[in-house]
N, C-alpha and C positions, 0 to 999 in steps of 0.2 A: 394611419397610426401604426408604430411598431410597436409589436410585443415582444419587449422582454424576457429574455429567457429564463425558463422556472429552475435557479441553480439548486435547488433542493434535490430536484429530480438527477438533474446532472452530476450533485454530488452522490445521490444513493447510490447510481448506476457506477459511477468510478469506484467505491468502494466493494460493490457488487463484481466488477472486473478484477480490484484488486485482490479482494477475498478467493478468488476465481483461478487466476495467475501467479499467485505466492504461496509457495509452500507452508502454508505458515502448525501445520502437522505431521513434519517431518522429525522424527524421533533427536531427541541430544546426540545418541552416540553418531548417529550418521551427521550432526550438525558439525561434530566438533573432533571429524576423523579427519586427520591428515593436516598438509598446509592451507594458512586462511589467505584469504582477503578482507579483513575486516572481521569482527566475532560474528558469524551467521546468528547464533544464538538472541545477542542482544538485539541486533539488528533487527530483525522478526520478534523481539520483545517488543520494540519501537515501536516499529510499525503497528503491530496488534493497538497497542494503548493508544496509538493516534488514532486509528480506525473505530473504535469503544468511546473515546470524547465525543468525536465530532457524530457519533449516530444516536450518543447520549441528546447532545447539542440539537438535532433535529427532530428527536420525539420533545425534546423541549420550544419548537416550531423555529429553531436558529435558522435567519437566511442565508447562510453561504455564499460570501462575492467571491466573483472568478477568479480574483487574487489567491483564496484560499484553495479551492479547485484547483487552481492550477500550481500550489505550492505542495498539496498533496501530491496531484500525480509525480512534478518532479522528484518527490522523496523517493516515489514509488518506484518508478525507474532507476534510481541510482540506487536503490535495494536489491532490488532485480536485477542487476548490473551485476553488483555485487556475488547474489548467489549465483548468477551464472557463472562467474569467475570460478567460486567454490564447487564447481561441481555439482552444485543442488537441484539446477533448470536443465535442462537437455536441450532444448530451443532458443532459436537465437529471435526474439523477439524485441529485445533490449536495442 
């Protein structure tokens, strides 16, 4: 018998990396110094408010499919993407 993987866990921990790897307490004025790629500001609005549903979502016992997981991370990457463009990441982890 296979077991099924516990996407709850999967998702805390992706959220636990993202929270980890995005800047997401990087001051306005350094957000919105110079040329953009995209508004860093709203962007890491986004982000944030997606990351507060979905762990609202899981004290409320939500099972997270890997669909969703993995629609997260790609956001997340292509944020990251993003602020690394902007000067915001120093690492090329993207």
């Amino acid at each position: 018998m296979v077991n099924k993987p516990n996407t709850q866990i999967a998702m805390r921990a992706l959220i636990a990396e993202i929270r980890t790897e995005i800047p997401f307490d990087t001051p306005v004025e350094r957000l919105c110094n110079g040329p953009c790629t995209g508004c860093a500001k709203k962007l890491l609005d986004y982000l944030d408010t997606q990351l507060e549903e979905i762990e609202a979502d899981l004290l409320h016992e939500h099972i997270p499919t890997l669909g969703e997981i993995n629609r997260l991370s790609k956001t997340a990457r292509k944020i990251y993407a993003a602020l690394n463009k902007n000067g915001l990441i120093f690492d090329n982890h993207a």
